[in-house]
C-alpha positions as CSV (number, residue, x, y, z in Angstrom):
1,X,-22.9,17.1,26.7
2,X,-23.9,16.9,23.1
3,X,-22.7,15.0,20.2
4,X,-21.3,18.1,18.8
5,X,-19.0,19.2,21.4
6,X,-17.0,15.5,21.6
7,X,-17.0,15.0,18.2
8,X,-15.2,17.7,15.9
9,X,-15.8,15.4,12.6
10,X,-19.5,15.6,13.5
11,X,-18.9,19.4,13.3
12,X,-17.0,19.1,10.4
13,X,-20.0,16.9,8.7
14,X,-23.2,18.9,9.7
15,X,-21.6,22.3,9.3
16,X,-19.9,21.5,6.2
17,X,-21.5,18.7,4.5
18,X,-25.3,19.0,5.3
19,X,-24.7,15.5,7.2
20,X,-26.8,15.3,11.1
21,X,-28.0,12.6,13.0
22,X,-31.3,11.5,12.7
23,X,-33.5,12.1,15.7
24,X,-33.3,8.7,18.6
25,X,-37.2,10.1,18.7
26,X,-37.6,9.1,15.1
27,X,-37.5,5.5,15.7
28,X,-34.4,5.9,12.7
29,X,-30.5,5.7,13.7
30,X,-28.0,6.8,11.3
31,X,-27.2,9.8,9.1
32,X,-28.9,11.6,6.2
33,X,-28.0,14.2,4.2
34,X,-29.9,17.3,3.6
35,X,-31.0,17.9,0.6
36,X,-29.1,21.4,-1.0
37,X,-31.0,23.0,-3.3
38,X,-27.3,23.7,-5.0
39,X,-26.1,20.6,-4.6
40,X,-22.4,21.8,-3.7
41,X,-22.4,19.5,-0.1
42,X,-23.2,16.6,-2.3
43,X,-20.0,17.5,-4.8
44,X,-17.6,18.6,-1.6
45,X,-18.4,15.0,-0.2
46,X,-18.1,13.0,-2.9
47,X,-14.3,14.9,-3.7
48,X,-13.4,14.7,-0.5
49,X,-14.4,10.8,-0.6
50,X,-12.6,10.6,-4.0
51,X,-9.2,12.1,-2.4
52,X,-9.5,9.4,0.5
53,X,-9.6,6.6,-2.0
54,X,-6.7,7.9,-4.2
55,X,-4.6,8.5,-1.5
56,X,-5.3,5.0,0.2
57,X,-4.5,3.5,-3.1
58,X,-1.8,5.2,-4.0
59,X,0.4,4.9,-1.2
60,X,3.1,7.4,0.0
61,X,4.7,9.2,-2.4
62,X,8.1,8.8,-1.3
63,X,10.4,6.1,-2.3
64,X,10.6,2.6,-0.6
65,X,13.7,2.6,1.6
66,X,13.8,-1.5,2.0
67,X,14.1,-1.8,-1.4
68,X,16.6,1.6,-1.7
69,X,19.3,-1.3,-2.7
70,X,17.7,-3.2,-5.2
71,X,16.7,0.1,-7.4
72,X,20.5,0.9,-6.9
73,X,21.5,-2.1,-8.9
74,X,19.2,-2.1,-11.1
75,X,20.2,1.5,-12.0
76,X,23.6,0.1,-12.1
77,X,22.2,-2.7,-14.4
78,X,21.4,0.2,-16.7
79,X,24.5,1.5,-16.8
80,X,26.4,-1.6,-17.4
81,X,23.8,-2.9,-19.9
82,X,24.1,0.8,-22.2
83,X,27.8,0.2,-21.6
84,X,27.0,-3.5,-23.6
85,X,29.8,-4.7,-20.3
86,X,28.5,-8.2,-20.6
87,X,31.3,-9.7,-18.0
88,X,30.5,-7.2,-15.6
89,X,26.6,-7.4,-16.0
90,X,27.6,-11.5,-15.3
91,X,29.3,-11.5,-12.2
92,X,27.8,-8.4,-10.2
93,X,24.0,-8.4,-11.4
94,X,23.0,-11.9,-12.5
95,X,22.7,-15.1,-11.2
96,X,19.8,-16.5,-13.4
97,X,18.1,-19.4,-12.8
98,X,18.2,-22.3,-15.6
99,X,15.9,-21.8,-18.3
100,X,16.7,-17.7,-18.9
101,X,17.0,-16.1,-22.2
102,X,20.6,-15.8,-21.3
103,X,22.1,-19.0,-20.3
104,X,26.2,-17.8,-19.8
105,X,28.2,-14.6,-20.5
106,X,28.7,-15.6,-24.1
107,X,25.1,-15.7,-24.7
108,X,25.0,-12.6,-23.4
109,X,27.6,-10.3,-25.1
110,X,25.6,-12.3,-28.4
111,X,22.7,-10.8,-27.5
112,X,24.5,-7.0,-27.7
113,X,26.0,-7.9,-30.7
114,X,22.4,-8.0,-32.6
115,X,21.4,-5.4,-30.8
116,X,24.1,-3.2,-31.8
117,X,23.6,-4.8,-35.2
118,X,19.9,-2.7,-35.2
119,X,21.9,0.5,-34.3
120,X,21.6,0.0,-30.3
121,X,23.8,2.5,-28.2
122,X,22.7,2.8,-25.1
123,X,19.4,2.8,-22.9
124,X,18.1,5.9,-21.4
125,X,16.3,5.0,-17.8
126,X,13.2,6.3,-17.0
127,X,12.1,4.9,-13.8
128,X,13.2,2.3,-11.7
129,X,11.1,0.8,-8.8
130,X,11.6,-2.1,-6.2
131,X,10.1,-3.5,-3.6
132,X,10.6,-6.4,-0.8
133,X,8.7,-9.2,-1.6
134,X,10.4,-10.8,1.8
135,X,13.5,-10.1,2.9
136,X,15.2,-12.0,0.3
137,X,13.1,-11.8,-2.2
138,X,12.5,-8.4,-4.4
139,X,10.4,-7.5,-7.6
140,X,12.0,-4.6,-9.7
141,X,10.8,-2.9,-12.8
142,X,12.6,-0.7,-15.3
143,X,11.2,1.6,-17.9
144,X,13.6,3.1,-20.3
145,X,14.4,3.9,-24.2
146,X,16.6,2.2,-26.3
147,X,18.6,4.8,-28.4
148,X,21.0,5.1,-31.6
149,X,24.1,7.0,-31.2
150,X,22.0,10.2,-32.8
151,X,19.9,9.7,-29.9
152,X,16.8,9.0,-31.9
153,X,15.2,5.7,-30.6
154,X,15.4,2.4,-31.9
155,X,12.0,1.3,-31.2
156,X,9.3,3.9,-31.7
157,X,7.5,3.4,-27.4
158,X,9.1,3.5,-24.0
159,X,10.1,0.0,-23.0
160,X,9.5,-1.9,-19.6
161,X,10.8,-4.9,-18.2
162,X,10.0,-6.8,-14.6
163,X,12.7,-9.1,-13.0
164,X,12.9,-11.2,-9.8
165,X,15.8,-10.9,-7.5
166,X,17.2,-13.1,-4.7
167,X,19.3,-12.0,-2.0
168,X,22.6,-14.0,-1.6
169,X,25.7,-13.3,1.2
170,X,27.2,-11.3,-1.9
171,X,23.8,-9.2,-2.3
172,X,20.6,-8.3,-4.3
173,X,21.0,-10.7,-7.9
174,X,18.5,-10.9,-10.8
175,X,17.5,-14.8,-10.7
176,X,14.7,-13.9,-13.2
177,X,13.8,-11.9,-16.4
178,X,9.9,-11.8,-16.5
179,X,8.3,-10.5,-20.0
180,X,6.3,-7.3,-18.9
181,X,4.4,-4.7,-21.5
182,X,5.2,-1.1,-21.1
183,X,1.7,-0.4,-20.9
184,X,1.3,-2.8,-17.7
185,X,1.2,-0.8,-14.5
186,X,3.0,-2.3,-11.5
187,X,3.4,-0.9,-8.0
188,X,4.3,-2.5,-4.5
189,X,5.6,-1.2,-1.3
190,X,7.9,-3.8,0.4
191,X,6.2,-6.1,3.3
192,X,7.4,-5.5,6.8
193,X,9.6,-7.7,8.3
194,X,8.4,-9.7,11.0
């Protein structure tokens, strides 16, 4: 029986792509290509390579369900935080660990007082994307807009933000805020539980 006939991506590649196996009379194993005086094998290949990689890289395209709870409060963050609800942003989304820009609730609300002091009046989401680090740990990142009440921005770029986040009996907390440019690029997929 011949290569051919067992092997359908051997089809695919000599019919296709030019690829064949080099004779076993040759003394050579391996594949070549052959040369195409139009060069359009060489250019099918080498997209079709180029499609593998992306894809391999990017990952799937749908949302990570293990971390399906921490994106919900962290779009609940969002909420709270354009609602400037300091007391509620306390007790249901923070439980930082010592040495955070925000060290109690009063430090907090302080914070939205300068903000609104610059003409802050709420934040406009734009992503928000999580992922397991283990189960109890989780890596989130925000990108959003900071608007005036006319809804033109406060700051002339798109803003981004990273935070750490502990589970607890109580549930998903941000333990830490982590500086993080908006022009950073950041992308996990939760680990698999053991």
């Amino acid at each position: 029986m011949s290569r051919t006939a067992i092997d359908p991506l051997l089809t695919f590649r000599r019919t296709v792509l030019g690829l064949s196996w080099l004779s076993s009379h040759s003394g050579r194993r391996g594949m070549e290509i052959h040369k195409a005086s139009d060069g359009w094998r060489t250019v099918a290949f080498a997209a079709i390579a180029g499609i593998v990689v992306v894809a391999a890289t990017r990952g799937p395209a749908r949302a990570d369900q293990p971390a399906s709870a921490v994106e919900a409060l962290m779009a609940e963050y969002t909420r709270l935080w354009s609602a400037k609800d300091a007391h509620a942003i306390w007790t249901k989304v923070y439980r930082l660990d010592p040495g955070q820009t925000f060290r109690s609730e009063a430090d907090l609300s302080a914070g939205f007082a300068r903000l609104e002091a610059q003409g802050y009046d709420h934040s406009d989401l734009l992503s928000v994307r999580g992922c397991l680090l283990t189960p109890k740990v989780a890596l989130a990142v925000l990108r959003f807009r900071r608007l005036k009440s006319d809804g033109a921005p406060l700051v002339a770029r798109d803003l981004a933000s990273a935070y750490l986040l502990r589970k607890f009996e109580d549930g998903w907390r941000v333990t830490t805020l982590l500086p993080f440019s908006s022009s950073a690029r950041l992308d996990c997929t939760s680990a698999s539980e053991p």
